[in-house]
C-alpha positions as a Markdown table, in Angstrom:
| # | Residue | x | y | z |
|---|---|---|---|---|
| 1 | Unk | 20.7 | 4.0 | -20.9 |
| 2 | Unk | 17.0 | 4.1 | -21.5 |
| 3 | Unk | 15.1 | 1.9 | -18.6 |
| 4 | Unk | 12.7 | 0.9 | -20.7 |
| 5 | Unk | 14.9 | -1.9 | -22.2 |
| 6 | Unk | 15.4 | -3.5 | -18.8 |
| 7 | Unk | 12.5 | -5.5 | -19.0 |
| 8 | Unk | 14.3 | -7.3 | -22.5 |
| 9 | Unk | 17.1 | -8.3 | -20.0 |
| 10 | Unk | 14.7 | -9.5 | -17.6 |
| 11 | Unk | 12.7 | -11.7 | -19.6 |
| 12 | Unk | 15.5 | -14.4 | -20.0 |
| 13 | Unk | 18.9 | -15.0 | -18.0 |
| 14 | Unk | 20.6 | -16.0 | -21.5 |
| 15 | Unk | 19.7 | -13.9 | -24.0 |
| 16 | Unk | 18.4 | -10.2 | -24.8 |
| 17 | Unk | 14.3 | -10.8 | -25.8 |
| 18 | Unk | 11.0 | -9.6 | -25.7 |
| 19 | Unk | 8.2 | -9.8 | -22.5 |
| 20 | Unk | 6.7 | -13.2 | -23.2 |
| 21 | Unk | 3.0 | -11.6 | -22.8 |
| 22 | Unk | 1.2 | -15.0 | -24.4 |
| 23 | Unk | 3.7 | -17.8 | -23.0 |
| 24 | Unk | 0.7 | -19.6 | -21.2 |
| 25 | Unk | 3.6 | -21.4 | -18.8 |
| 26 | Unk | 4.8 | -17.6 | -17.8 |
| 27 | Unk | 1.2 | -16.8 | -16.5 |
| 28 | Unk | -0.4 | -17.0 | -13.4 |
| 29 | Unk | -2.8 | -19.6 | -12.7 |
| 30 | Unk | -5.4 | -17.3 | -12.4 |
| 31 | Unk | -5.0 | -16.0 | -15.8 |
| 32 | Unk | -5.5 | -19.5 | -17.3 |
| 33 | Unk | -8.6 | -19.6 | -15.9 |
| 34 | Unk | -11.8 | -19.6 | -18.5 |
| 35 | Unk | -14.6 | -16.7 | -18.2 |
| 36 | Unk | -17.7 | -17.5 | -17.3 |
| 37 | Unk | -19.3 | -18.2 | -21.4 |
| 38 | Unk | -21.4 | -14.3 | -21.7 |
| 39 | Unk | -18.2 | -12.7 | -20.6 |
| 40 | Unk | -15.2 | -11.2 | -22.9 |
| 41 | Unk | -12.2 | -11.0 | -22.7 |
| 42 | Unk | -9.9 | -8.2 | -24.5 |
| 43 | Unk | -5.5 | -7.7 | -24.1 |
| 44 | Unk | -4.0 | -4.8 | -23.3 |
| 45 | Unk | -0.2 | -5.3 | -23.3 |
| 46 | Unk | 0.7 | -7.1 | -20.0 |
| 47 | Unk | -3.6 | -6.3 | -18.6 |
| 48 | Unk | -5.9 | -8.9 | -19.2 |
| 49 | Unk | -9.5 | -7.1 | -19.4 |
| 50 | Unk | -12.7 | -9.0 | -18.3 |
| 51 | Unk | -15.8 | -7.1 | -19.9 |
| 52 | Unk | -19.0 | -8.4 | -18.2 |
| 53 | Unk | -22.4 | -8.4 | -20.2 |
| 54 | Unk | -24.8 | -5.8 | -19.7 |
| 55 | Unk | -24.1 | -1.8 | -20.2 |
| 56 | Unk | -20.5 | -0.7 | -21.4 |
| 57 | Unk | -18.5 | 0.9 | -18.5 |
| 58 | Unk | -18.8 | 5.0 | -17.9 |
| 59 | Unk | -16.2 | 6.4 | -19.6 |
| 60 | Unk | -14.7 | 7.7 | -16.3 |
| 61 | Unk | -14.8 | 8.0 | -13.0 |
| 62 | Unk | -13.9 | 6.6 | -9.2 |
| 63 | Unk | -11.5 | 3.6 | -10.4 |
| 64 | Unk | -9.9 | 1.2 | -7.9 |
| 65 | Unk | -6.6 | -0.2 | -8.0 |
| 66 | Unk | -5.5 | -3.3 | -5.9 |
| 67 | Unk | -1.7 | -3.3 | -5.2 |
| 68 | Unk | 0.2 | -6.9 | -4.9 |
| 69 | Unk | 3.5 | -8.2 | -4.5 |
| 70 | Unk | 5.6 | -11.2 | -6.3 |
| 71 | Unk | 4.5 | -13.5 | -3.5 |
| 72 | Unk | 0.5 | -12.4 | -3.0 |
| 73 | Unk | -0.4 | -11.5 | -6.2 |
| 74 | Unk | -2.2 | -14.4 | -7.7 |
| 75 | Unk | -4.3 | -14.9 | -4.7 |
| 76 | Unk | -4.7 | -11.0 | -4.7 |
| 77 | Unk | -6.0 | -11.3 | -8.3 |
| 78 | Unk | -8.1 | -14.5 | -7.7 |
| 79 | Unk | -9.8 | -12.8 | -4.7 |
| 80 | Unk | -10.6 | -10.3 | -6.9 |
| 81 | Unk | -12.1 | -12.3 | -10.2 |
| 82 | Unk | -13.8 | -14.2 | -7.2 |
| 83 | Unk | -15.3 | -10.7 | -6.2 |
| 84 | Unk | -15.9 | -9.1 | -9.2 |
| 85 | Unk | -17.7 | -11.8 | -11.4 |
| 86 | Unk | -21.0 | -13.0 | -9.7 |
| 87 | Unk | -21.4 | -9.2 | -9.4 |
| 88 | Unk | -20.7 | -8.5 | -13.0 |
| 89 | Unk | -17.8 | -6.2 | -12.2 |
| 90 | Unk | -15.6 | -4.8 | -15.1 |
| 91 | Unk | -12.1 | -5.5 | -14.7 |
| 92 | Unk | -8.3 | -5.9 | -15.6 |
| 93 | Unk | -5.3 | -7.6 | -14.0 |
| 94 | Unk | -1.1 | -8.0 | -14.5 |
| 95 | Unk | -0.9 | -11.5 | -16.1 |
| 96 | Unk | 2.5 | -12.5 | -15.0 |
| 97 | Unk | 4.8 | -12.3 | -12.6 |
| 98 | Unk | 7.2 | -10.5 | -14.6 |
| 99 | Unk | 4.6 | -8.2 | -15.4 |
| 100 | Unk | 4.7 | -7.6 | -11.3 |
| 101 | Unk | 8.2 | -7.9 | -11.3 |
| 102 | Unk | 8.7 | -5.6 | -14.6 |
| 103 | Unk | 5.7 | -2.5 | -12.8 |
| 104 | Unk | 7.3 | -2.5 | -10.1 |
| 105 | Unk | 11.2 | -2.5 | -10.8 |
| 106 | Unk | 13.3 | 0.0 | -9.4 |
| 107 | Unk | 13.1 | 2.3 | -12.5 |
| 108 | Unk | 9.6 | 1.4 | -13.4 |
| 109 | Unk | 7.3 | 4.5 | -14.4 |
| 110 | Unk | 6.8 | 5.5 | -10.3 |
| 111 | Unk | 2.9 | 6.3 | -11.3 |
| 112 | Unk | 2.1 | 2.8 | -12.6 |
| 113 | Unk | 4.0 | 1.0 | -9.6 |
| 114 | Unk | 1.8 | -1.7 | -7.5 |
| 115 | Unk | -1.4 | -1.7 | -9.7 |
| 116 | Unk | -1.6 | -5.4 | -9.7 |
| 117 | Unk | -6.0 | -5.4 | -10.4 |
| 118 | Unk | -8.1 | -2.2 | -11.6 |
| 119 | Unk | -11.6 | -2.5 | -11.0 |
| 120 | Unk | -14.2 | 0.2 | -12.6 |
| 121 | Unk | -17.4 | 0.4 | -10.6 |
| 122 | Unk | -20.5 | 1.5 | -12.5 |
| 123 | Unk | -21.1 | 4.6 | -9.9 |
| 124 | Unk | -19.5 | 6.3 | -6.8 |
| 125 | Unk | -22.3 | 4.4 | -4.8 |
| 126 | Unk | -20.7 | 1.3 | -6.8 |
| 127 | Unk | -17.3 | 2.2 | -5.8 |
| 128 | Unk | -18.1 | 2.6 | -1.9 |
| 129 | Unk | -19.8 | -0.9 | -1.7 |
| 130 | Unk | -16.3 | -2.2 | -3.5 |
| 131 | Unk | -14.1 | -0.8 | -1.5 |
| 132 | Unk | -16.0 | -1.7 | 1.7 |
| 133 | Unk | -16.6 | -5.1 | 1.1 |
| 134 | Unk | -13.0 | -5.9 | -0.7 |
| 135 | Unk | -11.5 | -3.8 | 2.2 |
| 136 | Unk | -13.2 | -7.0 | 4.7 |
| 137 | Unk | -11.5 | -9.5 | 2.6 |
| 138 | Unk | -8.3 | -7.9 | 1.8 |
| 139 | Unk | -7.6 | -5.3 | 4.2 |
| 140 | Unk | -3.9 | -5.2 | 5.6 |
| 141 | Unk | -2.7 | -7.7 | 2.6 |
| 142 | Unk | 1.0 | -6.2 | 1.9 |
| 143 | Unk | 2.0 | -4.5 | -1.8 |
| 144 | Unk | 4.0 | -1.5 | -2.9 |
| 145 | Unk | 1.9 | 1.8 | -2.5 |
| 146 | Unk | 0.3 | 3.3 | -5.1 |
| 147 | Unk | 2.1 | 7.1 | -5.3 |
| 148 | Unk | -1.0 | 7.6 | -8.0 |
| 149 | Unk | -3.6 | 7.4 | -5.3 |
| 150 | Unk | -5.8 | 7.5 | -2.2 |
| 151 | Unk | -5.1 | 4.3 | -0.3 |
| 152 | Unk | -8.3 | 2.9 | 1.2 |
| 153 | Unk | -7.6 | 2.1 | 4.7 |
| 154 | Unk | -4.4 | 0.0 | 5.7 |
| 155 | Unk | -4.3 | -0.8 | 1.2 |
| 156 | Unk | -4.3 | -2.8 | -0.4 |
| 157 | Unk | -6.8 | -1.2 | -2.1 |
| 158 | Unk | -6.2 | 2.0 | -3.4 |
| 159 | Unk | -8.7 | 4.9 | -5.5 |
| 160 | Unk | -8.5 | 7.4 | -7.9 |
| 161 | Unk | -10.3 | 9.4 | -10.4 |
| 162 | Unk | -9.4 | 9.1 | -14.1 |
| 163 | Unk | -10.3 | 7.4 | -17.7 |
| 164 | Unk | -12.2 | 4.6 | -17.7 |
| 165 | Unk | -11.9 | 4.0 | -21.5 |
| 166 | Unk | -9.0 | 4.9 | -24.1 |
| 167 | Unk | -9.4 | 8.6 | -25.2 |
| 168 | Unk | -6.6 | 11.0 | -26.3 |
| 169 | Unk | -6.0 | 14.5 | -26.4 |
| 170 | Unk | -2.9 | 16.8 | -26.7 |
| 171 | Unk | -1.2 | 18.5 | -23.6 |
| 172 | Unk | 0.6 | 22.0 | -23.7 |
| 173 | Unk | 3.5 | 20.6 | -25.0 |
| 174 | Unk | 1.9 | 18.9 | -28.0 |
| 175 | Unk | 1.8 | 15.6 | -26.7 |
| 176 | Unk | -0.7 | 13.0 | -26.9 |
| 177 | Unk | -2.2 | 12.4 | -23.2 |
| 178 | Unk | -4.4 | 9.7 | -22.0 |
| 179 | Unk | -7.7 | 12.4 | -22.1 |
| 180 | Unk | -10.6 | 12.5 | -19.5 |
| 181 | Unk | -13.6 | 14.7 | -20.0 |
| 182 | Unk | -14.6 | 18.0 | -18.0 |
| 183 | Unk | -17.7 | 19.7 | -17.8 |
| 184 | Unk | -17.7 | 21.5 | -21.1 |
| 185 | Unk | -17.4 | 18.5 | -22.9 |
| 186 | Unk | -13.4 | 19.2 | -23.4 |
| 187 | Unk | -10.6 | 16.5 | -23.3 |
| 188 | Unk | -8.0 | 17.6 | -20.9 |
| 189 | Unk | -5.0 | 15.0 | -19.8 |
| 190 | Unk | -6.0 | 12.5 | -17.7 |
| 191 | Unk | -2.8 | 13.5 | -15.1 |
| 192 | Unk | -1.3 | 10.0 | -13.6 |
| 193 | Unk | 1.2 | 11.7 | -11.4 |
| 194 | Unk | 3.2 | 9.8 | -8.9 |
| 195 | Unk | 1.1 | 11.9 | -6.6 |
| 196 | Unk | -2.6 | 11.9 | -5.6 |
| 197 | Unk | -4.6 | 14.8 | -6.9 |
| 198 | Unk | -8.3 | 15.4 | -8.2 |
| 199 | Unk | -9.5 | 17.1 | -11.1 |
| 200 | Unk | -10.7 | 20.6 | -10.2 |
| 201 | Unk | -14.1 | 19.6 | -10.6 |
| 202 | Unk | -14.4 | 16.8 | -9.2 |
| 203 | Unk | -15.7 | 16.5 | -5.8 |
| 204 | Unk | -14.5 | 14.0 | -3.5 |
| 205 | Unk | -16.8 | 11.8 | -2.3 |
| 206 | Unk | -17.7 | 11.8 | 1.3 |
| 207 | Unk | -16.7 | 8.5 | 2.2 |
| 208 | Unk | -12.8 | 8.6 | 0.8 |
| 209 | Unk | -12.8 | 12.4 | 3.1 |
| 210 | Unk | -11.6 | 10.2 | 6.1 |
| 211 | Unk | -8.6 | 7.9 | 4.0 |
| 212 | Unk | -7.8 | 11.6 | 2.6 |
| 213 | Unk | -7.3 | 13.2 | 6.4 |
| 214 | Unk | -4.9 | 10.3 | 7.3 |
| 215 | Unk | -3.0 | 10.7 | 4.3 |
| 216 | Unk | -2.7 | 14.7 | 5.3 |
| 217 | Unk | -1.4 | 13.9 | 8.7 |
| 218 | Unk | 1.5 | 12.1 | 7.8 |
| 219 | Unk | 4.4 | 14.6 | 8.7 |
| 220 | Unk | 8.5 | 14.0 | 8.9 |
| 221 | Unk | 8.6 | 17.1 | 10.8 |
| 222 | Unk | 9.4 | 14.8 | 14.3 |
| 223 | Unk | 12.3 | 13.4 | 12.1 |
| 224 | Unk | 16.3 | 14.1 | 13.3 |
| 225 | Unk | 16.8 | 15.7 | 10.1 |
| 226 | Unk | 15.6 | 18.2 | 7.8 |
| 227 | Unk | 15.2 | 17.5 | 3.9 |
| 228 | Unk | 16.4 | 20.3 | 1.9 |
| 229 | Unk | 16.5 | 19.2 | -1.7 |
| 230 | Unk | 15.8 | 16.1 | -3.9 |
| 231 | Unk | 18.8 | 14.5 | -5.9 |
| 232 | Unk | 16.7 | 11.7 | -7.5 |
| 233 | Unk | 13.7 | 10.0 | -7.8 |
| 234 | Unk | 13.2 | 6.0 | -8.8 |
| 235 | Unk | 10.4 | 3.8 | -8.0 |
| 236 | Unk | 12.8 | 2.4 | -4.8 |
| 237 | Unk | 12.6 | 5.5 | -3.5 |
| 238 | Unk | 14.2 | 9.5 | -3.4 |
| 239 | Unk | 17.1 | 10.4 | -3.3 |
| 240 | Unk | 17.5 | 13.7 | -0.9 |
| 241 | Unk | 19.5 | 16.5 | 1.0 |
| 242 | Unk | 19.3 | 17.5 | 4.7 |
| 243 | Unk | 20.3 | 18.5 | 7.7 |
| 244 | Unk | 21.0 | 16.9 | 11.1 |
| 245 | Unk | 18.7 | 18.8 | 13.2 |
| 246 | Unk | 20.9 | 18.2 | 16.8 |
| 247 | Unk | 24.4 | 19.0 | 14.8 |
| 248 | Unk | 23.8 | 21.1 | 11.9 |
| 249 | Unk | 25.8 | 18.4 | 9.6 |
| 250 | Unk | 24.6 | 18.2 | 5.9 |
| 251 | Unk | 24.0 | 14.9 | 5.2 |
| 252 | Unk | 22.2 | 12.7 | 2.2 |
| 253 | Unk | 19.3 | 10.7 | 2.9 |
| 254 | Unk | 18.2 | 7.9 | 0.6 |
| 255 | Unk | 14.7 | 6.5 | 1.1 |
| 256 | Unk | 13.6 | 3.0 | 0.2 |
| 257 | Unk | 10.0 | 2.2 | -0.4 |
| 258 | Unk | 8.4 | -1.2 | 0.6 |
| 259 | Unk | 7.6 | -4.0 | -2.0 |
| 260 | Unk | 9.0 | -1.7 | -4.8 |
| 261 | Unk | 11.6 | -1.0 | -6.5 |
| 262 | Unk | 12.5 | -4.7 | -7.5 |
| 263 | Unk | 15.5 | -6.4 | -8.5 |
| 264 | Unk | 16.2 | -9.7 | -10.5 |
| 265 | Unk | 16.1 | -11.7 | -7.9 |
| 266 | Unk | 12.8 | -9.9 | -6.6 |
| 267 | Unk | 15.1 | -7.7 | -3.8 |
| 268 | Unk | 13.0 | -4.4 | -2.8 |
| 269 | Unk | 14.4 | -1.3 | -1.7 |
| 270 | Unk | 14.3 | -1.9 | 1.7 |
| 271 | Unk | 16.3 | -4.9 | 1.4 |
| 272 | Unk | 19.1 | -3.4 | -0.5 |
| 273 | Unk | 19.3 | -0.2 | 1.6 |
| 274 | Unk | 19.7 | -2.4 | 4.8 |
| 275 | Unk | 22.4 | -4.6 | 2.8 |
| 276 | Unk | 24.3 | -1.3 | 1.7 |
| 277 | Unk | 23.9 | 0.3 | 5.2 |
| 278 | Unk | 25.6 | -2.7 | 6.7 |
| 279 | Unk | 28.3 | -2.2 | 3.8 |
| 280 | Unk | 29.2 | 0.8 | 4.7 |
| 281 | Unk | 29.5 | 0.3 | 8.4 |
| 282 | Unk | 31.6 | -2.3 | 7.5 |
| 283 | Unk | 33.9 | 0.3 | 5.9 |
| 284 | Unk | 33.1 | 3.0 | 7.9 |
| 285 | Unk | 36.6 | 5.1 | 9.5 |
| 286 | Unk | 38.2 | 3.7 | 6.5 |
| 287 | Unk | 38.1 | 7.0 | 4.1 |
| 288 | Unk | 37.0 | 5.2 | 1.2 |
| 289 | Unk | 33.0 | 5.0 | 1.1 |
| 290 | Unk | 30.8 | 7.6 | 2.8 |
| 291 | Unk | 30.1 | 7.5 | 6.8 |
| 292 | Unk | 27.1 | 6.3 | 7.5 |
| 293 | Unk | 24.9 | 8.2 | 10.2 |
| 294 | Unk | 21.5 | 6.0 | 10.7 |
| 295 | Unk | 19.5 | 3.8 | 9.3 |
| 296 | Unk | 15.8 | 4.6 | 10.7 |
| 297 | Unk | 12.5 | 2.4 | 9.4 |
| 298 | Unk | 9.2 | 3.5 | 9.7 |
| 299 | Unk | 7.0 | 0.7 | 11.2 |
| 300 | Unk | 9.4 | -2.1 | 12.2 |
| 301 | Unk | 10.6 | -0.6 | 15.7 |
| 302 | Unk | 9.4 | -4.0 | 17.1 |
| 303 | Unk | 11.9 | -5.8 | 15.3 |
| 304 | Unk | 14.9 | -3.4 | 15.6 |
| 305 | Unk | 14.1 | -2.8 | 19.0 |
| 306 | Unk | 16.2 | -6.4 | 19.6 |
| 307 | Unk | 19.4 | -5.0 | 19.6 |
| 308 | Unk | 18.8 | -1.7 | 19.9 |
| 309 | Unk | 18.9 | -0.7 | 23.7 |
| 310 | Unk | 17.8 | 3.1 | 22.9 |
| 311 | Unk | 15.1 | 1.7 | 21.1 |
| 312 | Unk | 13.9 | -0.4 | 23.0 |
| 313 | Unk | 13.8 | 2.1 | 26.0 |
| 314 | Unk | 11.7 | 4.6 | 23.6 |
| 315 | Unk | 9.4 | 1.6 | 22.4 |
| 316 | Unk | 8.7 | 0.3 | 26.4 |
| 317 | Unk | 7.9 | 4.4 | 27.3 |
| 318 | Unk | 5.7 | 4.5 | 24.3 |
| 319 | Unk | 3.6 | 1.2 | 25.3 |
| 320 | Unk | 3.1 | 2.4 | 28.9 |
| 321 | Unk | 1.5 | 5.8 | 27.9 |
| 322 | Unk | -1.0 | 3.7 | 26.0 |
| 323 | Unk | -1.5 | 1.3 | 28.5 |
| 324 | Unk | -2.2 | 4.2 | 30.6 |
| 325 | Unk | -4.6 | 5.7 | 28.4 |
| 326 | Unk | -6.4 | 2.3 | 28.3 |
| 327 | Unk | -6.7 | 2.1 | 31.7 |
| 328 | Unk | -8.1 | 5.6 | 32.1 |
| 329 | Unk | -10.5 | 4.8 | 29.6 |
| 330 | Unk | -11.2 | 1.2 | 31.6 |
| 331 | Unk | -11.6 | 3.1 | 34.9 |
| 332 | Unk | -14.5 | 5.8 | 33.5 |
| 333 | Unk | -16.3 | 2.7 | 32.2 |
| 334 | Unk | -15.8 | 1.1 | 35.7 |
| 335 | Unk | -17.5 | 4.1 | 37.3 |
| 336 | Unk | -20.6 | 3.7 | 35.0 |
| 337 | Unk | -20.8 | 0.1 | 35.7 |
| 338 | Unk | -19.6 | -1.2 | 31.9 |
| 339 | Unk | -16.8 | -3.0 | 34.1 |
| 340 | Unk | -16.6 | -4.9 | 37.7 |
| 341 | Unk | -16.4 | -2.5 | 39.9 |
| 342 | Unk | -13.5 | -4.5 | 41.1 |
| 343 | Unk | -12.1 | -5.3 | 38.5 |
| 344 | Unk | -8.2 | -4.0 | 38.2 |
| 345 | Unk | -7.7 | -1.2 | 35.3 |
| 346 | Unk | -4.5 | -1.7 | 34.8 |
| 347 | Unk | -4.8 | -5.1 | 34.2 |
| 348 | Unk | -7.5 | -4.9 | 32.0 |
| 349 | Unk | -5.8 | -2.3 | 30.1 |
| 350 | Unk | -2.6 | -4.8 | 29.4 |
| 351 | Unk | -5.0 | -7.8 | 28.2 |
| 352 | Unk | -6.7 | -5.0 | 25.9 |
| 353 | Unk | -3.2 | -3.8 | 24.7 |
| 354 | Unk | -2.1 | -7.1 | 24.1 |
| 355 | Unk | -5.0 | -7.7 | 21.9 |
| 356 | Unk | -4.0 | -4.4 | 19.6 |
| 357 | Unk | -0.1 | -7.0 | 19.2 |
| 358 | Unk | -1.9 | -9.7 | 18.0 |
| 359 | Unk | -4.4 | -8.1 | 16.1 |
| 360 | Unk | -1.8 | -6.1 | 14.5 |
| 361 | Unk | 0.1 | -9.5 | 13.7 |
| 362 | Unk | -2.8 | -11.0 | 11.8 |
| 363 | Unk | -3.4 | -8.2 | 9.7 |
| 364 | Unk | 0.0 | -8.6 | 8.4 |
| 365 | Unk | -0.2 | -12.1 | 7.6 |
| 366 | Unk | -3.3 | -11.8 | 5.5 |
| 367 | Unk | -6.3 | -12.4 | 8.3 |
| 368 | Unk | -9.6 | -10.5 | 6.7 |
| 369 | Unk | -11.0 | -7.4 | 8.4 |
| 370 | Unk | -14.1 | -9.3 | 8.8 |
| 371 | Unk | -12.1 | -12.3 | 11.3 |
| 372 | Unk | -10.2 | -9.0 | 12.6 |
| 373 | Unk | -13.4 | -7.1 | 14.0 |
| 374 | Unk | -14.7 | -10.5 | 15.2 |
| 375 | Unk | -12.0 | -10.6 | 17.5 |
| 376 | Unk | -11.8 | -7.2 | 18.4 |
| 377 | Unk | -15.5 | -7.6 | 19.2 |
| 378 | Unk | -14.9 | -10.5 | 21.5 |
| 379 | Unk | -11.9 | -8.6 | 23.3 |
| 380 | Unk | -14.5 | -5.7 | 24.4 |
| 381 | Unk | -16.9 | -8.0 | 25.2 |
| 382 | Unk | -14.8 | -9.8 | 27.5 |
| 383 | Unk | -13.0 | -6.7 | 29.2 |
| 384 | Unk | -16.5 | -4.5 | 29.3 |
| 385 | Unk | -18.6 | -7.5 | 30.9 |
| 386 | Unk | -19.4 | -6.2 | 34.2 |
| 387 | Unk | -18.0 | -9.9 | 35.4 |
| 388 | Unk | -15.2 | -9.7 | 33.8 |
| 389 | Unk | -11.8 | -10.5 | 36.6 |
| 390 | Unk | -8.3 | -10.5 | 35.9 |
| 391 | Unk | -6.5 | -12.2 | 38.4 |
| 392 | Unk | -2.4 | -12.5 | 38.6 |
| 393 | Unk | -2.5 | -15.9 | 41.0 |
């Protein structure tokens, strides 16, 4: 069946109907709100575009996406408008939450997934001042990531170059393209990819070149297993082959991505591979459903490290060589006085590890990275004070 028509079932539990685009009761609250009175407004199938006065936007460039989920995306998209419009800031934003829920369904288009809010700054210079200052209010706020894009630090926002306006062009298989412009004056497609690349002319700007090194260092190579081969692709995630590195078995890995890949009921892919992992250890020595061999998650080892005695053995080794890499750190600044000279490192070093928990916690419930670096500052502050003490009576 064609995916497309999933969103007809969606719309209503009963019967079989269109996406409800202008049902005011189906919108978010921030989509009810009125524009200031010299903006305009224009709709663009489930977008709502917000056209400031002044100059019209460049017809491309450096755009910025804002990823959201179900839960955070009407105070992702007021924080936005809230942004955007005292600076006079072009633009658009996802209506509804079926909109959300529809972009990013399991077998939504994988290169539209999580754009929740696209702003389009005037200039690069523009487009660094964005990030930056959204990046303080938003910074660590969860969403599905964009496969499209660069993510800007921890996301949610997210950058990319591309059309700013509606132009067209035909591709090498005669196909009408979205169209961007390069510098012979030529339309070439506008590529939207579920993977992040740059036109060949376009330079990247200096400041995304340290976002783009973290994205190159991610590597599976540490993994147990070896992918060989992809199956299938959805926007919950691949679908691969591999290899058990310590036993040579050949095995399938499926991969679930975070926030995406929805069901009805608003389900991601993580939360349906854990129910069908525990399924099938359910059945497992039966010989009627595959054996399961692991269930590994990037990210949560805190949580799974509970009831997971290996785990938590790994997790404990892995804190210790940081807190002894803090305390090394702590010591050299004792030696040049930046700490009491008799003060204990080790000590120090847990209160400063301790810090990176909680800081790490209030990033993930939504605290800004303005509040975050306010602690942070008062942590060093208080451990570098040459009167600082830490006493265990």
């Amino acid at each position: 069946m064609d995916k497309q028509y999933e969103q007809y079932c969606l719309t209503d539990p009963l019967f079989y109907d269109s996406p409800r685009h202008d049902d005011s009761e189906a919108l978010f609250p921030i989509s009810r709100r009125p524009l200031p009175s010299d903006w305009r407004r224009a709709r663009h199938g489930d977008w709502l575009i917000n056209i400031p006065p002044g100059p019209p936007i460049p017809a491309q460039g450096w755009k910025i996406h804002v990823s959201a989920c179900l839960d955070n995306a009407d105070d992702i998209i007021t924080r936005v408008w809230q942004y955007c419009m005292p600076r006079g800031i072009s633009f658009k934003f996802i209506g509804s939450p079926l909109a959300v829920l529809m972009r990013n369904a399991k077998y939504a288009p994988r290169q539209a997934s999580g754009k929740a809010v696209t702003i389009y700054p005037a200039d690069e210079a523009t487009c660094e001042v964005v990030l930056r200052e959204l990046d303080a209010e938003l910074g660590g706020a969860p969403g599905p990531y964009i496969l499209s894009d660069l993510r800007y630090g921890a996301g949610p926002l997210y950058v990319r170059y591309g059309g700013f306006t509606e132009r067209f062009c035909l591709d090498a298989q005669g196909e009408m393209m979205p169209a961007i412009e390069d510098p012979a004056g030529n339309l070439v497609p506008d590529l939207r990819s579920p993977v992040f690349t740059v036109p060949d002319w376009v330079v990247l700007p200096e400041f995304l070149a340290p976002q783009l090194a973290a994205r190159n260092s991610v590597s599976v190579a540490e993994l147990d297993y070896d992918v060989t081969g992809a199956l299938h692709f959805s926007n919950g995630g691949g679908v691969y082959t591999g290899t058990d590195k310590r036993t040579g078995e050949r095995v399938i890995m499926k991969e679930a991505r975070p926030h995406a890949g929805l069901a009805a009921d608003g389900s991601d892919a993580v939360t349906r591979l854990r129910r069908e992992h525990d399924v099938l250890k359910r059945l497992s020595g039966l010989g009627i459903a595959p054996e399961p061999r692991g269930c590994f998650m990037i990210g949560t080892a805190l949580t799974e490290a509970v009831a997971n005695p290996e785990l938590r053995i790994s997790l404990a080794e892995t804190l210790q060589g940081l807190d002894r890499v803090l305390a090394a750190r702590i010591a050299l600044g004792q030696q040049h006085g930046e700490v009491a000279a008799d003060a204990n490192p080790e000590e120090l070093a847990q209160v400063a590890s301790a810090m990176l928990y909680l800081l790490a916690i209030q990033a993930r419930v939504g605290a800004s990275r303005k509040s975050l670096r306010a602690t942070m500052n008062a942590a060093l502050n208080s451990i570098c004070s040459p009167d600082t003490r830490v006493s265990t009576r």
